[in-house]
N, C-alpha and C positions, 0 to 999 in steps of 0.2 A: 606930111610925112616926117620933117626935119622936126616937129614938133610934137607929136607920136613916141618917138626917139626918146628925145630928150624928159619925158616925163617916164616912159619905162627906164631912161638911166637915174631918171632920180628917186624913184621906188627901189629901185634896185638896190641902191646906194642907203638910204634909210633901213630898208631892212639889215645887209651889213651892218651897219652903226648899229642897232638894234639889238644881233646877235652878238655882237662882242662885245656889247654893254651888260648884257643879259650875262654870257660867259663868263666876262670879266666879276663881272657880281658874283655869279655861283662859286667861283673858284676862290673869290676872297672871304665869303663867307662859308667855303668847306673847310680853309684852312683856320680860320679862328675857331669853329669848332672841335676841329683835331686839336687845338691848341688847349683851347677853355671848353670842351665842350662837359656835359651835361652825362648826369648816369645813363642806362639804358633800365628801364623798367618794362615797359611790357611791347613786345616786335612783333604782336601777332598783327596790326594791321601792316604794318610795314610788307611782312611776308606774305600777303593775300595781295598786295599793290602787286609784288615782286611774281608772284604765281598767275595774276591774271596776264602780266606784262608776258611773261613767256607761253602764254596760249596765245595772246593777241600777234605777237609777234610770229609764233608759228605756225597760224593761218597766212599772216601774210608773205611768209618765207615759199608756205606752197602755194598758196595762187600764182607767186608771182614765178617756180620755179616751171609751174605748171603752163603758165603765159608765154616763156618762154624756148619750152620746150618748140623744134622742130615740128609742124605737124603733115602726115605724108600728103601728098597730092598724088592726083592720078583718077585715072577713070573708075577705080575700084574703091577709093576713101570718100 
């Protein structure tokens, strides 16, 4: 059990380290971009990334608003 534990606390732990390496990176390399960054020539795939993210996301905004919803009980539902 004490050993169970201790391997889910050190996964745990790894992924943190992970995440804020990972963050730490995007953020230093969003900021030398703003800084030195690069023309913009052509945003159309950018904006098809950006358009499918807002259908994916708002399926899952309703399943999960839909999962949550209340549902009635009773001899008639």
């Amino acid at each position: 059990m004490l050993v169970a534990a201790a391997a889910n606390l050190a996964i745990a732990l790894a992924k943190l380290v992970a995440g804020l390496v990972g963050g730490g990176f995007s953020i230093a390399k969003g900021l030398h971009e703003i800084g030195h960054g690069e023309d913009l020539s052509n945003l159309t795939p950018a904006h098809i990334v950006l358009a499918a993210s807002f259908v994916f996301e708002g399926i899952s905004f309703a399943r999960g608003l839909s999962s949550a919803r209340p549902r009635p009980s009773g001899p008639l539902s």
